[in-house]
C-alpha positions in Angstrom: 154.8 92.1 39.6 155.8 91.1 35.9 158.9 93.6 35.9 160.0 92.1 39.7 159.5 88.7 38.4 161.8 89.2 35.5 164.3 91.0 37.0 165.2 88.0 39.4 165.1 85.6 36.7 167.2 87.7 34.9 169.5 87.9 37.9 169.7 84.4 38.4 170.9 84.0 34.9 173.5 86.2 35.1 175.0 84.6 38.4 174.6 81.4 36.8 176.7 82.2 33.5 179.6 83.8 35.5 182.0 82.4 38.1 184.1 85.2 39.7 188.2 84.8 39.0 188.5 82.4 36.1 187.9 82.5 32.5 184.8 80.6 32.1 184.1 81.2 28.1 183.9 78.0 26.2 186.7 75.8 25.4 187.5 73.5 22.4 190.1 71.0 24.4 188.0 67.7 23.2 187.0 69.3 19.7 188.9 66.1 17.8 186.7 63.6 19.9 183.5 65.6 19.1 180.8 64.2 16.8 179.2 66.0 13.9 176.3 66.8 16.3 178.3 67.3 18.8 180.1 70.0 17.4 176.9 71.8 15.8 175.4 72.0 19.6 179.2 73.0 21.5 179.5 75.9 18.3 176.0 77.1 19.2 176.4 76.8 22.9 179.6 79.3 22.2 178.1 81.7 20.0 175.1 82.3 22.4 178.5 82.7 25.5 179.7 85.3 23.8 176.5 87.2 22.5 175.0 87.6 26.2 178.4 88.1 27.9 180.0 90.3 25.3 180.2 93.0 23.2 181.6 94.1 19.9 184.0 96.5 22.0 185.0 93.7 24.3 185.9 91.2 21.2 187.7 94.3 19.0 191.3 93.2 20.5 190.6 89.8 20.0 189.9 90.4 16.6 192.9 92.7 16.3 195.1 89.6 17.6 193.3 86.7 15.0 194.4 89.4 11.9 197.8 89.4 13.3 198.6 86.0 12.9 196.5 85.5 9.8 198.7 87.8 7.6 197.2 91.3 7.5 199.1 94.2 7.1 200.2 97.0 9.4 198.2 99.5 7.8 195.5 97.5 7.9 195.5 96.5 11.4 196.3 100.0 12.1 193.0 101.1 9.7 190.9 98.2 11.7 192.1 99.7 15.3 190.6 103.0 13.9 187.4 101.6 13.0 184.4 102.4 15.6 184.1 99.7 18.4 180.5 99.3 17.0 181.3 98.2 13.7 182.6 95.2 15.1 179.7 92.8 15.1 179.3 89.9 17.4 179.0 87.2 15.1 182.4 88.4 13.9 183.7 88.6 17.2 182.6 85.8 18.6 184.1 83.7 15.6 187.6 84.6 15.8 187.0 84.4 20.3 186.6 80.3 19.1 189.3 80.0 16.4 191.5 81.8 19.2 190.0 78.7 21.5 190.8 76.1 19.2 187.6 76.1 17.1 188.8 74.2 13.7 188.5 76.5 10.9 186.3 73.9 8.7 185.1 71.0 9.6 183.4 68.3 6.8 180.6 67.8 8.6 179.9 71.3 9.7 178.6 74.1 7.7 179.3 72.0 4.5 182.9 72.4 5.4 183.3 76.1 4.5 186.0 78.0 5.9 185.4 79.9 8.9 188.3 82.4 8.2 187.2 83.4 4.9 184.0 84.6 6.3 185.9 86.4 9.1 187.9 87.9 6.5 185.2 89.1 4.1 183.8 90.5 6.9 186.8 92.5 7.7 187.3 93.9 4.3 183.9 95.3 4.7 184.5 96.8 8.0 187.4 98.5 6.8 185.6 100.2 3.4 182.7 100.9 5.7 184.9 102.7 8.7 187.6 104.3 6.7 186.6 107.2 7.5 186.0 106.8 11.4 188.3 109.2 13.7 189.5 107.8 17.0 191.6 110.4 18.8 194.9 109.4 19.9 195.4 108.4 23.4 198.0 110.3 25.3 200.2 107.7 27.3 202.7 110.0 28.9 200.0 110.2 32.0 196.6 108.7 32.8 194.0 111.3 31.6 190.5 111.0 32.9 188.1 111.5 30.2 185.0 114.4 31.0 181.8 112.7 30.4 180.2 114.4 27.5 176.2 114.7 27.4 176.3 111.6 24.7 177.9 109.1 27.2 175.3 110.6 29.9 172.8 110.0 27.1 174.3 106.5 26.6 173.9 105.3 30.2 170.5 106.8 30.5 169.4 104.6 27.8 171.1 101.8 28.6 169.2 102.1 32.3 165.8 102.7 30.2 166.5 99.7 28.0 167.0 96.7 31.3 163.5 95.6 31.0 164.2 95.1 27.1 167.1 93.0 28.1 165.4 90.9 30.8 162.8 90.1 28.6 165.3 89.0 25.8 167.2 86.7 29.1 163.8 85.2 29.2 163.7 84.6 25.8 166.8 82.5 26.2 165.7 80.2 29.0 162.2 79.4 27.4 161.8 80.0 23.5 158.9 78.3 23.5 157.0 80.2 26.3 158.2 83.5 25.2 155.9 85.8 24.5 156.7 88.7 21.9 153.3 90.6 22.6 153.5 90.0 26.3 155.8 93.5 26.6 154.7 97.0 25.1 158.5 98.7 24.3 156.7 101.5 23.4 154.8 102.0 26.9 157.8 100.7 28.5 160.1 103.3 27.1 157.1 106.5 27.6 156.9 105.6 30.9 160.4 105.9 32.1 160.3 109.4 30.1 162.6 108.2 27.2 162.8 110.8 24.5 164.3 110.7 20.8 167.6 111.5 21.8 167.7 108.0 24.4 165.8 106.1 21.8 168.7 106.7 18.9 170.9 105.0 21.6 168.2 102.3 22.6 168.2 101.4 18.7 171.8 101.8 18.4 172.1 98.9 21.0 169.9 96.5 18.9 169.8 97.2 15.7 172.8 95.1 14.4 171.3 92.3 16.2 168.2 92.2 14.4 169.5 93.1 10.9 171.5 89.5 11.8 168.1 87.8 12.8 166.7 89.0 9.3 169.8 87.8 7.4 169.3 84.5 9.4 165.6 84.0 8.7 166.5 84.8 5.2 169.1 81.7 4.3 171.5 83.6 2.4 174.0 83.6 5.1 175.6 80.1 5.7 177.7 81.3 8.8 174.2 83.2 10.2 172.2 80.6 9.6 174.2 78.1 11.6 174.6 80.6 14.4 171.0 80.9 14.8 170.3 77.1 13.9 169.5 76.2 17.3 166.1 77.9 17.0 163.8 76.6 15.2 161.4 78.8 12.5 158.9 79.6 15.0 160.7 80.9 17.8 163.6 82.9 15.5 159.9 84.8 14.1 159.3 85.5 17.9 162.5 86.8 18.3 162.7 89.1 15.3 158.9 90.0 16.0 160.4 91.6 19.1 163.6 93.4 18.0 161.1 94.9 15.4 159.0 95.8 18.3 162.0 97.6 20.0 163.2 99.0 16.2 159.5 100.3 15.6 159.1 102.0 19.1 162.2 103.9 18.8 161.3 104.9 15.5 158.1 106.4 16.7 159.0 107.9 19.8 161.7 110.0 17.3 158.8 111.0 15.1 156.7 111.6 17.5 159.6 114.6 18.8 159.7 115.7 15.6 155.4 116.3 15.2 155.6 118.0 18.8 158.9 119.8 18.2 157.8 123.9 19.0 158.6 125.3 15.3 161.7 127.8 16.4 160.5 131.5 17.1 161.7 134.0 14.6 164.7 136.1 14.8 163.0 140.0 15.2 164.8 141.7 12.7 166.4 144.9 13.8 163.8 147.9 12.2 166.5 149.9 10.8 167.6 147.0 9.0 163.9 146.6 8.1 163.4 150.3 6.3 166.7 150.2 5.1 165.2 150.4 1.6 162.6 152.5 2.4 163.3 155.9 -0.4 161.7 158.7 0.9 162.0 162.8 0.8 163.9 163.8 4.2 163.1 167.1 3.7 161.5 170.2 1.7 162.7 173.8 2.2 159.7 175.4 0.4 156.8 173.4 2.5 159.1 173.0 5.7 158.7 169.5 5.8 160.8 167.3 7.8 159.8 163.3 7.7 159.9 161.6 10.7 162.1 158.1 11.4 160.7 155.3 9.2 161.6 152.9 12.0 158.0 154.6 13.7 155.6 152.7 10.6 156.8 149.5 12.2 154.3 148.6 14.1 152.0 152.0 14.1 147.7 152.3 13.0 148.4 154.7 11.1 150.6 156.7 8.7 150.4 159.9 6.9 152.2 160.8 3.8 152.5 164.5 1.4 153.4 163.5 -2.2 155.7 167.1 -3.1 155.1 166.3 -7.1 151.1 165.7 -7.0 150.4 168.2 -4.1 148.4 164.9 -2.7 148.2 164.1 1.2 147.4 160.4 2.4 146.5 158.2 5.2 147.6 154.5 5.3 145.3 152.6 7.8 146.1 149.2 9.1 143.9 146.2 8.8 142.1 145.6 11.8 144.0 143.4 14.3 147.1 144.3 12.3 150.0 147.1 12.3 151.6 148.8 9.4 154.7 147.4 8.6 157.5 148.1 5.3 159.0 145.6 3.1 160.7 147.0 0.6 160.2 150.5 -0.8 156.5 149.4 0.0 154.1 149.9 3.0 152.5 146.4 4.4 149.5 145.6 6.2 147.2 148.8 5.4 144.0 148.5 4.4 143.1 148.9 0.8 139.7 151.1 1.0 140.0 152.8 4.0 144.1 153.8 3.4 143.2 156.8 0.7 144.8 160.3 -0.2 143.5 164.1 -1.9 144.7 166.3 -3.7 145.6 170.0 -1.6 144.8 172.7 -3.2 146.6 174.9 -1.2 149.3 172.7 -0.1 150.7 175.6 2.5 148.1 176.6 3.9 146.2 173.5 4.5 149.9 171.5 5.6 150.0 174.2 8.6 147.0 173.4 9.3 147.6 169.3 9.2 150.8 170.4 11.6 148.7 171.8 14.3 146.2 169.6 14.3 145.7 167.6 17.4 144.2 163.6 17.2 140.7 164.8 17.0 141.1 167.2 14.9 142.9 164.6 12.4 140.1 162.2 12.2 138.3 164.5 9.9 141.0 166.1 8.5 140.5 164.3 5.4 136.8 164.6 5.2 137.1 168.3 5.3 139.3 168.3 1.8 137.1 169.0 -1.1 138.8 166.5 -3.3 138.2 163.1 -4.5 139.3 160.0 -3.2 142.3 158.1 -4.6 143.4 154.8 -3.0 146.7 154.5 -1.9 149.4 151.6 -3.6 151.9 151.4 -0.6 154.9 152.3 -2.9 156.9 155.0 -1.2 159.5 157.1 -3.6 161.7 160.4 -3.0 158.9 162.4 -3.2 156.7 161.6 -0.4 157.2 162.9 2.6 156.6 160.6 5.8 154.1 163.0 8.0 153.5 161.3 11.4 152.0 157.9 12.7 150.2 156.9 15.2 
């Protein structure tokens, strides 16, 4: 019932600040017949036109038009054109919209008679050392081309949809200061429930962050030119007001960190297992024992492994930890268990290596026990004189 209830306010608003097929922004005609008082309410009356019926890309031209005629160079209305539409705040905009009116650029009476134009211009300057580096691509004129919508400008009108609420609560704002009620709306519980996520709420923040960095600046003093544009509300409601852009600010914020605690850590590339063993040194062969190693790649992910050291006559079996597989890193065998992975010493290497060849599973889990040697652990370290056995 709330959202329905201030929708159609919102609505009635709208109609009510428009009339279709003329130019219904502010005019200055009477501004030499205007008190001081006068003036202060017809200047705030104008800057709030153009905040709710405007944007900074709507006011860019006429800003482009005011430097013309107030001596700026080619280059840099050429630099300025280049700048993104964004940078070009409101307050700026609407500014030069009411010099290009008839706005006087100082008045005695107003804003202790500071110059308009010099704020303009200052503004400019920083515009242009801020956006020198923006890229615009160059239109073709030579026929109409009909730009693809790319997934930002599909993110863009999402969030702009998700955002209306935000808006018609800030319409409400403006028809009753007083009765406005920062708390009333939760942005956050607004924005979870129409499934916003952190790429919509980088737009969302996009769309009011300027806004209340102005508020701030306003509540602050040090701005002469802000604090007459916001002068028209008085210290309690401008804290409402910035109480709720902070509101929207903070509940983009979190839904971005929230993406970022849920975000799935990205699975790991499986690295090839010839790349893997690539390292591995190890005997291929030995004409004398007839020993031919198997394919290192088959450790990967095996129980077991055995291995015949040709220089110490000794025969091992690497067993992997329980719940794990053997694995290589290295020159070195991974993930085998340090008391049960052990090797002995053959004292008749021929002999007993025919017998390890034709030894079946069963026969193999006693194989060692049946060696009248002691027990040596095994390090993992694999060299040129070990020859890989078998796995399994």
């Amino acid at each position: 019932m709330m959202a329905t209830k201030r929708k159609s306010k919102a609505a009635h608003l709208t109609e009510a600040r428009s009339v279709k097929g003329r130019d219904s922004s502010p005019k200055w005609d009477n501004v030499d017949t205007m008190t001081d008082d006068e003036f202060s309410r017809h200047f705030r009356i104008s800057m709030d036109w153009y905040r709710l019926e405007s944007s900074g890309k709507d006011l860019k031209p006429k800003v482009i038009t005011w430097m013309a005629a107030n001596d700026f160079t080619k280059e840099q209305i050429a630099l300025f054109k280049k700048t993104k539409d964004w940078r070009c705040n409101l307050t700026v905009g609407a500014l030069v919209a009411n010099l290009l009116k008839g706005m006087p650029d100082s008045r005695p009476g107003f804003n202790e008679g500071r110059s308009t134009s010099k704020y303009i211009k200052d503004s400019i300057a920083k515009i242009l050392e801020e956006g020198k580096n923006d890229v615009e691509e160059e239109e073709d004129t030579s026929k109409p081309v009909i730009p693809a919508a790319t997934i930002q400008d599909r993110l863009r009108e999402t969030a702009g949809k998700m955002s209306e609420e935000i808006d018609y609560a800030l319409d409400e704002f403006t028809m009753n200061p007083d009765a406005f009620d920062p708390k009333a709306i939760k942005v956050i519980n607004l924005l979870k429930a129409k499934e916003a996520k952190a790429a919509h709420a980088r737009f969302i923040k996009g769309f009011y962050v300027k806004t209340y960095e102005e508020l701030q600046e306003a509540a602050e003093g040090q701005c002469e030119q802000l604090k007459e544009a916001y002068s028209h509300l008085n210290k309690a409601q401008l804290k409402k007001l910035i109480a709720f852009y902070h509101e929207i600010i903070s509940a983009c914020d979190m839904l971005g960190q929230e993406a970022k605690v849920n975000r799935k850590p990205r699975a790991k590339k499986a690295q090839p297992k010839e790349k893997i063993v690539a390292k591995l040194k190890y005997a291929k062969t030995n004409e004398q024992l007839k020993l031919v190693s198997i394919n290192p790649v088959d450790i990967i992910g095996a129980k077991e492994l055995w291995v015949y050291n040709i220089k110490s006559r000794k025969i091992g079996k690497y067993v992997a930890n329980e719940y794990l597989e053997l694995g290589v890193k290295g020159t070195s065998i991974t993930g085998y268990n340090d008391n049960s992975s052990v090797q002995k010493t053959l004292r008749k290497p021929e002999e007993q290596l025919k017998e390890f060849k034709a030894a079946g599973k069963v026969q193999l889990r006693k194989f060692l026990d049946d060696i009248r040697a002691v027990d040596i652990k095994l390090n993992g370290r694999i060299n040129e004189d070990i020859i890989l056995l078998r796995t399994q």
